[in-house]
C-alpha positions in Angstrom: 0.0 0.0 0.0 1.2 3.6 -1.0 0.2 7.5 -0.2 1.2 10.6 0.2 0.6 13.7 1.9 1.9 17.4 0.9 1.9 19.0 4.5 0.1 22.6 4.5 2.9 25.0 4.2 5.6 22.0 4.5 6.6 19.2 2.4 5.9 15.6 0.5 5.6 12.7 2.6 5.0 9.7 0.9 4.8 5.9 2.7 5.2 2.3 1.6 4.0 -0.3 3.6 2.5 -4.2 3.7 -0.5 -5.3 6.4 0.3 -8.9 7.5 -1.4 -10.8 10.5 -3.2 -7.5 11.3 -0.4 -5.3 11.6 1.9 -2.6 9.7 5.2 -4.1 7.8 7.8 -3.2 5.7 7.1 0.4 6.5 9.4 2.9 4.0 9.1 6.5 4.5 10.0 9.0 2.1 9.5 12.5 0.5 11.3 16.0 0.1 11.0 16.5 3.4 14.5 17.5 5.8 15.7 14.9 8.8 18.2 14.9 10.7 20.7 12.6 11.7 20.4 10.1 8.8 19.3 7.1 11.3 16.4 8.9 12.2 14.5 8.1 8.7 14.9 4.3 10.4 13.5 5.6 14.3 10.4 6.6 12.4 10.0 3.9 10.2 10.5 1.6 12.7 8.0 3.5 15.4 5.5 2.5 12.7 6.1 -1.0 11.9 4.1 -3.3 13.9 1.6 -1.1 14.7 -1.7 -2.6 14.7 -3.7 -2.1 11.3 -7.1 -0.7 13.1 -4.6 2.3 14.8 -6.4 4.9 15.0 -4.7 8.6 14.2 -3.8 9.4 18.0 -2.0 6.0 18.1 0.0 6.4 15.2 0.8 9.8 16.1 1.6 8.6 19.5 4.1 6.2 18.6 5.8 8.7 16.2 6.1 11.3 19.1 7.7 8.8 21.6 10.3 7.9 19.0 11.2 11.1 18.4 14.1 12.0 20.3 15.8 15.4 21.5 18.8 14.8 18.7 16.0 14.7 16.1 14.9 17.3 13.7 12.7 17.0 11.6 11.8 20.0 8.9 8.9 20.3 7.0 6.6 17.3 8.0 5.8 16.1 11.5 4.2 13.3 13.4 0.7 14.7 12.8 1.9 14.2 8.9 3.4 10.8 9.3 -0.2 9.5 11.2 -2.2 11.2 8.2 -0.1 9.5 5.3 -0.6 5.8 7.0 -4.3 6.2 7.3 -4.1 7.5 3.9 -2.0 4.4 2.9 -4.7 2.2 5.1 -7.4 3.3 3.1 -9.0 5.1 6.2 -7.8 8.8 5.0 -8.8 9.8 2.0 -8.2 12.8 -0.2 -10.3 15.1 -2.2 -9.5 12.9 -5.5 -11.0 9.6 -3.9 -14.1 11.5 -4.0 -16.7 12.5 -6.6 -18.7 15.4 -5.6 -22.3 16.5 -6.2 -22.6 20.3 -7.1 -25.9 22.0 -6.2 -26.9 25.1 -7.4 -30.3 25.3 -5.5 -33.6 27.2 -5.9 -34.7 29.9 -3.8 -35.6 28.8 0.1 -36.8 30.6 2.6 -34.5 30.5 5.9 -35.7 28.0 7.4 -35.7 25.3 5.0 -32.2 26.0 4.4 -31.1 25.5 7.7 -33.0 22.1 7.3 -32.0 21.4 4.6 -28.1 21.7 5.7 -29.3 19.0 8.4 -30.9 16.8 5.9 -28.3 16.0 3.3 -25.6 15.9 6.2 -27.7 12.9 7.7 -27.8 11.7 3.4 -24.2 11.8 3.2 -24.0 10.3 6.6 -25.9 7.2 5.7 -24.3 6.9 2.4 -27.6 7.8 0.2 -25.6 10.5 -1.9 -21.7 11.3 -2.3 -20.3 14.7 -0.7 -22.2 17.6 -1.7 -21.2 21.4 -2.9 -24.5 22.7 -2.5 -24.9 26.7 -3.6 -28.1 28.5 -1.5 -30.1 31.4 -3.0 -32.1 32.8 -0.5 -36.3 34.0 -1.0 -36.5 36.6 1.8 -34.0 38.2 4.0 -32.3 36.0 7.1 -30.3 36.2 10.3 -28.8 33.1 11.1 -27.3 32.9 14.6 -25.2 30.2 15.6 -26.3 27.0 17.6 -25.0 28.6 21.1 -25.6 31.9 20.5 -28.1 33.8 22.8 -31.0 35.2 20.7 -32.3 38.5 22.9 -28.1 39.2 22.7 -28.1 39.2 18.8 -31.5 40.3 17.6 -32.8 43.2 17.5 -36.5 42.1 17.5 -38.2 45.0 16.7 -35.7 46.0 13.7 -35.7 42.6 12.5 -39.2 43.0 12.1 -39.2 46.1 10.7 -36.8 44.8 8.1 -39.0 41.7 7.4 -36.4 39.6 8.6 -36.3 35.8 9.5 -34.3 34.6 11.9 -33.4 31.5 12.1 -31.1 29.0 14.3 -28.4 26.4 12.2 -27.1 23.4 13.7 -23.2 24.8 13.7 -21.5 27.2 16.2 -20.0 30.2 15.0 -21.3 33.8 15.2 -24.5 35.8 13.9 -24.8 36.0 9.8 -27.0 38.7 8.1 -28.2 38.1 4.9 -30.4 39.8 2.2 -31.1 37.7 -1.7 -28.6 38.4 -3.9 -26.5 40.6 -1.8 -24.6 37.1 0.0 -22.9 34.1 -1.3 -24.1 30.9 0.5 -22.8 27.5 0.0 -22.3 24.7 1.6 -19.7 21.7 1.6 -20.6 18.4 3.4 -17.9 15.9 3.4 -17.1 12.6 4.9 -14.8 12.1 7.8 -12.3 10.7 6.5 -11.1 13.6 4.4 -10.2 15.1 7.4 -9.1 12.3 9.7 -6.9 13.2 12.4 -7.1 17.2 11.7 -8.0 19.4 14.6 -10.9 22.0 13.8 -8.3 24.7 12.9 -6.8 22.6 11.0 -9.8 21.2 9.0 -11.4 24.8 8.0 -8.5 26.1 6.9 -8.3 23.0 4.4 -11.6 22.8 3.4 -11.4 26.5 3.1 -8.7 26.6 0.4 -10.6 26.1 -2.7 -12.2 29.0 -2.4 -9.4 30.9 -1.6 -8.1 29.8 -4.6 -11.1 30.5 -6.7 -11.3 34.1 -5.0 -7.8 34.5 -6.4 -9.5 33.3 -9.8 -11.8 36.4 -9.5 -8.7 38.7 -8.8 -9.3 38.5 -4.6 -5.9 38.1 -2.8 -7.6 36.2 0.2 -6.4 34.4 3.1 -7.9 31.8 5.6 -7.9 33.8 9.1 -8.2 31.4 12.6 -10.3 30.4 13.4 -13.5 30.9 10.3 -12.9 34.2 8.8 -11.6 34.8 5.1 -10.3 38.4 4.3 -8.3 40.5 1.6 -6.4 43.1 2.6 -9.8 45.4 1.9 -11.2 43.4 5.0 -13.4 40.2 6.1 -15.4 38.6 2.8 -16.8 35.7 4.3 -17.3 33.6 7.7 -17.6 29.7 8.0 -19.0 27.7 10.4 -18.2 24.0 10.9 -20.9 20.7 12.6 -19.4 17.3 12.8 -22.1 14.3 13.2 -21.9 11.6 15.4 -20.7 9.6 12.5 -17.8 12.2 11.7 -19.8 13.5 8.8 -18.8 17.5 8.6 -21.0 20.1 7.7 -19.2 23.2 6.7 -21.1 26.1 5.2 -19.7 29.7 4.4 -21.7 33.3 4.0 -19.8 35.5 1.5 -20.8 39.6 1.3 -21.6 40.1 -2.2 -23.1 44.4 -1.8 -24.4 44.1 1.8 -26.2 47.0 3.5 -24.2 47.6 6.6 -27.1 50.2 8.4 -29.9 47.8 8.3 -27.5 45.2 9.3 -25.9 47.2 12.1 -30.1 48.3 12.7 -31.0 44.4 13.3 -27.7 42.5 14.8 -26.3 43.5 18.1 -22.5 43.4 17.6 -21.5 44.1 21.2 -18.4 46.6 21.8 -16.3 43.8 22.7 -16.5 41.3 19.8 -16.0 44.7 17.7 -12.3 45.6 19.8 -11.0 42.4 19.7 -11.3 42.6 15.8 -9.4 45.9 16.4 -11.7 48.2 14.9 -14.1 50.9 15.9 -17.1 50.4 13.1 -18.9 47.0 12.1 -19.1 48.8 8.8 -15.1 48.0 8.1 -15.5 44.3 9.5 -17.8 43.9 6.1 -15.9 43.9 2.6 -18.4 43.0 -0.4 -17.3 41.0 -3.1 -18.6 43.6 -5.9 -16.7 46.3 -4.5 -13.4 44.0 -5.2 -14.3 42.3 -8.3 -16.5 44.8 -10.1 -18.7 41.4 -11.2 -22.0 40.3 -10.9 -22.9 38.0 -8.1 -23.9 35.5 -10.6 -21.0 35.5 -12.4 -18.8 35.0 -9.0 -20.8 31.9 -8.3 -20.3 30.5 -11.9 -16.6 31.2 -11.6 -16.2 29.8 -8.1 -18.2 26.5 -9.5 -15.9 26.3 -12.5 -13.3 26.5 -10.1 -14.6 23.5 -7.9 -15.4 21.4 -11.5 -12.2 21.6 -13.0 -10.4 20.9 -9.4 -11.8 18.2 -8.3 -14.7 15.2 -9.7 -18.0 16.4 -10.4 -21.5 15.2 -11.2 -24.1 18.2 -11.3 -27.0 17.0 -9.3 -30.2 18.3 -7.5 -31.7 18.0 -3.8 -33.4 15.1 -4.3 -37.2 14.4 -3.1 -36.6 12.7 0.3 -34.3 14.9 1.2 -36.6 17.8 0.9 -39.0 16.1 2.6 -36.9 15.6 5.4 -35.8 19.0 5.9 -39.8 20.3 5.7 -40.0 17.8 8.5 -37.0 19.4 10.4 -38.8 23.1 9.5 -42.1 21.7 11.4 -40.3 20.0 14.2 -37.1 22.1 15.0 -35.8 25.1 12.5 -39.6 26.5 12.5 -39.7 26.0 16.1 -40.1 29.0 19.3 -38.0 26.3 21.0 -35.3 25.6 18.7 -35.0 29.4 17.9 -34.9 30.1 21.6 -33.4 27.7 23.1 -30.5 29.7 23.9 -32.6 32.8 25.1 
């Protein structure tokens, strides 16, 4: 069996190995990675070897870290690497290329059923009914969505929300307020299985599943950058926030609001962005925390989705595909049982 793994900001690291009688054998690393002395390439091969096949990422990592000695350095890779490239190797890792994706470009919801209907194709891919899934939102009315913990008398302005003609609705992942209006924001959602991103820590994971779109940003002439823990910003200031919900199963949710032309006094009018959240940004005005994407790109907001799509079909495997009829159903279940719910909304008060 054979991987590799190109380290974030490091190196290759590729690994050869054989499973016999339920463990790792004849493990060879290699890759353009830096190690020093010479005899350590052997320490880490042999901190490997005879590992159990069913080793999980913390054990692998483990029994990297305790071979690892003070004389050791090692420069561009680490044991986090070495622990992702035998999973990979295992067939228990997997990369975006042992995948096929389903891109959705979806028809106009109204908040709540697209809160559901985040919930309803994660529990799809979950049970294996459909592949991972790039799913593009287009909204039918105007939306705050506060995050799963957030308290909703601390971010809502009631009265300007309704004033506004604004839903607000509560999604299944953490993460902070997001105010939206049709066809001034750039929804979409990614939904992948665990396995793409075995053994990362959060951090770690939404700055990875965060790169494409970086990268198709830079497509649209947008020098952005992934900014810890779910920001991406330019040098002009924050474009877009993510938000991140693993399942029991592992499966992980990860949906991102982009500002498109977003009208900063009626957002400032129905979100209560406390002093504090605004000084740790460093800033004195919510205005500057919000950079649209027109303002940077001079382009129609349709024409940013179709590049950042083209992006995502030429990167990776595509099939263009739909929400399909159960899981609709499902989510206008979830909307009558939960995301249309007093309780759900307010069950953070």
């Amino acid at each position: 069996m054979r991987a590799e793994y190109k380290v974030p900001g490091g190196k290759l690291v590729a690994i050869e190995l054989d499973v016999a009688d339920g463990k790792l054998a004849n493990v060879a690393i290699s890759g353009d990675f830096f190690l020093e002395p010479d005899t350590a390439l052997d320490i880490l091969n042999k901190a490997i070897d005879g590992l159990p096949a069913d080793s999980t990422f913390g054990d692998i990592r483990k029994a990297v870290e305790e071979a690892i000695t003070e004389d050791m350095t090692l420069l561009g890779f680490d044991a986090r690497a070495l622990a992702t490239v035998t999973r990979r190797a295992l067939g228990k890792a997997t990369t975006w290329d042992d995948h096929t994706f389903d891109v959705i470009h979806d028809t106009p919801a109204h908040p709540p059923m697209q809160v559901a209907l985040d919930q309803a194709q994660s529990e799809a891919v979950e049970a294996g009914e459909r592949g991972p899934v790039l799913r593009i939102w287009e909204w039918a009315s105007n939306a705050v969505i506060i995050g799963s913990f957030q308290s909703y008398r601390n971010e809502v302005d009631e009265e300007a929300a309704e004033r506004h003609d604004v839903t607000v609705v509560r999604r299944i992942s953490g993460g902070g307020a997001m105010f939206v209006e049709p066809g001034n924001t750039i929804t979409y959602s990614l939904i992948v299985p665990a396995s793409l991103v075995d053994g990362m820590t959060f951090e770690e994971s939404y700055k990875f599943l965060d790169q494409w779109v970086l990268d198709a940003l830079a497509d649209v002439g947008i020098k952005a950058v992934y900014k810890p823990l779910n920001d991406i910003a330019s040098e002009q200031g924050k474009i877009a926030g993510a938000a991140q919900k693993r399942l029991a199963g592992g499966t992980v949710l990860h949906h991102v609001t982009m500002s498109y032309d977003i009208d900063a006094d009626k957002m400032l009018d129905v979100l209560r962005i406390g002093r504090e959240k605004l000084s740790d940004k460093g800033i004195k005005s919510a205005k500057k925390r919000v950079d649209p994407l027109r303002s940077q790109t001079g382009m129609t907001r349709e024409a940013i989705i179709e590049a950042f799509l083209d992006h995502f079909r030429d990167r990776y495997k595509t099939v263009d595909s739909v929400v399909s009829e159960a899981e609709r159903q499902r989510a206008e279940e979830l909307v009558e049982t939960k995301f249309g719910t007093e309780e759900w909304l307010k069950r953070v008060p």
